[in-house]
C-alpha positions as CSV (number, residue, x, y, z in Angstrom):
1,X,68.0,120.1,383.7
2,X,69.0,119.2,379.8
3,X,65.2,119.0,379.1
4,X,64.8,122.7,381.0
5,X,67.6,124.1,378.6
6,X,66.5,122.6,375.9
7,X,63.2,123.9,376.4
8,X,64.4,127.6,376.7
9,X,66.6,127.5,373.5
10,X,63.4,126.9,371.7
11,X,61.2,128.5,373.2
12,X,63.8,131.4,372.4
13,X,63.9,130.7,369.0
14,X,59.9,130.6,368.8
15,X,59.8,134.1,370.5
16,X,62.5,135.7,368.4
17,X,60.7,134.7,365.2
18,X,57.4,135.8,366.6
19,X,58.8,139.2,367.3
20,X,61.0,139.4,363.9
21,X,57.3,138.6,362.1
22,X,55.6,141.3,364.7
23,X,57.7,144.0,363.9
24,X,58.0,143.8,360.2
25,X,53.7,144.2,360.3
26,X,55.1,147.4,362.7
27,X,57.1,148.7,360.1
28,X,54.6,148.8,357.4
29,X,52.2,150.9,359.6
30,X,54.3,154.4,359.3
31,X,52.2,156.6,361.5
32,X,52.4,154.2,364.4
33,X,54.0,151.4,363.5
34,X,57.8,153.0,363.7
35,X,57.8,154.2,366.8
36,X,56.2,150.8,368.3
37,X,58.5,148.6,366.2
38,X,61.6,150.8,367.1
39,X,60.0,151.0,371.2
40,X,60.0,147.2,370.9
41,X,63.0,146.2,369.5
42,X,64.8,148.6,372.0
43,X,63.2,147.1,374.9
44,X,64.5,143.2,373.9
45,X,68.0,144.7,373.5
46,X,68.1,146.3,376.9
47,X,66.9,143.3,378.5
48,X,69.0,140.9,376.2
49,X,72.4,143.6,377.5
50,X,71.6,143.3,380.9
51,X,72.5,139.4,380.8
52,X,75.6,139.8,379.7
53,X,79.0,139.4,381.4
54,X,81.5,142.2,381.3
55,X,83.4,140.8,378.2
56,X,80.8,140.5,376.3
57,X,79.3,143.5,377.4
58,X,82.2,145.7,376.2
59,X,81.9,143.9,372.8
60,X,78.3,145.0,372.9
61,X,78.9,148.1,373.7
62,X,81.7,148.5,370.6
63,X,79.3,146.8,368.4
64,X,76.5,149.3,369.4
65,X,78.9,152.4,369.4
66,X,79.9,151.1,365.6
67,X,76.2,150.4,364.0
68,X,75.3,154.1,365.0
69,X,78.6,155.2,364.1
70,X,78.2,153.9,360.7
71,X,74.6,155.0,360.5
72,X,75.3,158.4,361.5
73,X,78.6,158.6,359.0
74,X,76.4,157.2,356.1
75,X,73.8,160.3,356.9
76,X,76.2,163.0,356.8
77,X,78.3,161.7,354.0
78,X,74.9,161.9,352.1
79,X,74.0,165.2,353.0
80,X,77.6,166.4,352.0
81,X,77.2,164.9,348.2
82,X,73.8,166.6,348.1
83,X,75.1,169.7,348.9
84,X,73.5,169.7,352.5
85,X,76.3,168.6,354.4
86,X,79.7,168.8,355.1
87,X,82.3,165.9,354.0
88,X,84.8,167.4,357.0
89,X,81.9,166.9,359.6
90,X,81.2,163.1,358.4
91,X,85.0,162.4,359.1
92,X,84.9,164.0,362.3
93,X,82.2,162.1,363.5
94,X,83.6,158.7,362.2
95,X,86.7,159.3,363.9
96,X,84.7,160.1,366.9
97,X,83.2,156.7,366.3
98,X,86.5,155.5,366.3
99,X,87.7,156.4,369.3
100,X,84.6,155.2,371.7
101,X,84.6,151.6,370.1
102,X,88.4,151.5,371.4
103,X,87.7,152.7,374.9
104,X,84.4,150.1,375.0
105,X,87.3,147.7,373.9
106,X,89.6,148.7,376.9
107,X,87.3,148.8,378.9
108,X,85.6,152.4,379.4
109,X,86.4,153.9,382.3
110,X,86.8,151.2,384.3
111,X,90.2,151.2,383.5
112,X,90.0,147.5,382.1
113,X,89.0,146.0,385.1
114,X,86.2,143.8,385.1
115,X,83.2,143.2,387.6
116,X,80.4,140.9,387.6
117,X,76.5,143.0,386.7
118,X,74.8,143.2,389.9
């Protein structure tokens, strides 16, 4: 069974280096290359969520809820110091961001409680 595990940690490894490799070629090619590199990466997260137990799913879920949040803040904050945006709507959104990432923490509406994934 070690040899089994051991086996599957490296062949991990292998993969995830394969597809790091893969999708930086993706990324170069902008017409098409985006949209498969982005399709990719996507699918390997969902697949990679759908192992995980409810704790770690919640901190998943914060985690995601934050890097958009950021990413999203970062955009509008730029378009409010080129003139294009509003600084007002940047905070809004942030606090917004805020608020989700503590509900993932609690729990969401599951009111804390914990299941096992089907």
């Amino acid at each position: 069974m070690m040899r089994r595990v051991a086996g599957s940690l490296f062949r991990f490894g292998w993969a995830m280096g394969m597809l790091g490799i893969d999708q930086a070629a993706n990324v170069l090619d902008r017409e098409r290359g985006w949209r498969r590199s982005s399709d990719s990466l996507d699918a390997v997260t969902e697949v990679a969520r759908s192992h995980l137990g409810p704790t770690a799913r919640r901190f998943f879920e914060a985690g995601d809820h934050f890097q958009d949040g950021v990413a999203d803040t970062v955009s509008h904050v730029a378009r409010g110091v080129t003139g294009d945006g509003d600084f007002g709507d940047a905070r809004r959104r942030f606090d917004a961001m805020v608020e989700t990432i503590r509900e993932d923490l609690r729990g969401g509406d599951s009111g804390g409680e914990e299941t096992e994934p089907a």
